[in-house]
C-alpha positions in Angstrom: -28.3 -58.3 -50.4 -29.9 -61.4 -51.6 -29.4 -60.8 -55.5 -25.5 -60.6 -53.9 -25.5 -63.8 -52.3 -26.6 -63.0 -49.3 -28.6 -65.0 -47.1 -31.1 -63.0 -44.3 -30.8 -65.2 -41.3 -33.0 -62.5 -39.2 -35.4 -59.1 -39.5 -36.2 -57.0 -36.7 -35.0 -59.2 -34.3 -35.3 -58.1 -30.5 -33.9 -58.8 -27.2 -34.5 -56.6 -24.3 -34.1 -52.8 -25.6 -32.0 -53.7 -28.5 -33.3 -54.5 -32.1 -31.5 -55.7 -35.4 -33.3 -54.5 -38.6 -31.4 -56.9 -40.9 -28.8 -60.2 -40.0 -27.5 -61.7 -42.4 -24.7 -63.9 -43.7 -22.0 -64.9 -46.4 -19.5 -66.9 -46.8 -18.8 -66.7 -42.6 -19.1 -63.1 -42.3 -22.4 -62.1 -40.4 -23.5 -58.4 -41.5 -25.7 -56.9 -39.0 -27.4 -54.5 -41.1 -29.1 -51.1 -39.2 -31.4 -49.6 -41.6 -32.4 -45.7 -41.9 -34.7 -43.9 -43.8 -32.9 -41.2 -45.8 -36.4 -39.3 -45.7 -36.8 -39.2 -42.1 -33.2 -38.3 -41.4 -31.3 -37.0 -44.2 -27.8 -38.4 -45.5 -25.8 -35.9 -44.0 -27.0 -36.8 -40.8 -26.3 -40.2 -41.0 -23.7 -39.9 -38.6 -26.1 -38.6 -36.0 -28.6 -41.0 -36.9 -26.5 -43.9 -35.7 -24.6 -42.4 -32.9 -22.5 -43.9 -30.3 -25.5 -44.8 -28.1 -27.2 -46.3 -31.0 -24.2 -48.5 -31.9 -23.4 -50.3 -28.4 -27.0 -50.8 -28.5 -26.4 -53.1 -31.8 -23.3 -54.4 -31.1 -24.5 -55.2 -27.7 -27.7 -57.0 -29.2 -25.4 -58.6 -31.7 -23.7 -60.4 -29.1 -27.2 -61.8 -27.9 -28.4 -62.8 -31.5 -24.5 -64.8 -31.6 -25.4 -66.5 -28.5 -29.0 -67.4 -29.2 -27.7 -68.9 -33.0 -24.3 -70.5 -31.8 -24.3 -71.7 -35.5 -22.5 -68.1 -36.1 -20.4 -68.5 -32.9 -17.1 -68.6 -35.6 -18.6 -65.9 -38.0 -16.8 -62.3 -38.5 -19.7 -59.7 -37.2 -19.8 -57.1 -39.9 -21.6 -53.3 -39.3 -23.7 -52.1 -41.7 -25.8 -49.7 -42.6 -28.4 -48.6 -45.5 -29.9 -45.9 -46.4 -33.6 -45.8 -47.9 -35.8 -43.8 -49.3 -39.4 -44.5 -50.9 -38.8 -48.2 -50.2 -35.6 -48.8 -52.0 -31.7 -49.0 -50.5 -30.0 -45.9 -51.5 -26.8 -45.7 -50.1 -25.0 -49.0 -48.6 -22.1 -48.4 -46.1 -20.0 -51.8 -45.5 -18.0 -51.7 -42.2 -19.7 -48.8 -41.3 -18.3 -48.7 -37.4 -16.7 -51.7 -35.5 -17.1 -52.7 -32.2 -15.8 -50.7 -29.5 -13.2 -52.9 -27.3 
């Protein structure tokens, strides 16, 4: 992300139960990254991986990261999520779900 432009405003941050594995931003979109291990889970399922569960729980804790940093109070919240295996991405997913409404 970084060689991209990219900037990582926050690793592993926690609040409560929830955690974010990667924030980060560009050009006022913040991309809150989840990250997976392709060797513990497998591409194909991915899916399962980051259920619906899963998801509130991010989107829910990306809420609480927006209101602790009010500087991205205007940003677009972006959902992510990358694959790795043996330490390097493998697979990067953009927009990967949205926020449930």
């Amino acid at each position: 992300m970084a060689a991209d432009g990219w900037s990582i405003v926050a690793r592993n941050w926690r609040r409560g139960r929830g955690e974010l594995d990667i924030v980060a931003r560009k050009d006022g979109i913040l991309a809150i990254v989840e990250v997976k291990s392709v060797d513990a889970y497998g591409l194909e399922s991915l899916e399962l991986s980051v259920g619906p569960r899963k998801r509130l729980r991010i989107v829910e804790t990306s809420k609480l990261f927006v209101v602790a940093h009010r500087e991205f109070s205007s940003a677009t919240v972006r959902y992510d999520v990358a694959t790795v295996a043996a330490g390097a991405v493998t697979a990067y997913f953009e927009n990967a779900f949205a926020e449930l409404t």
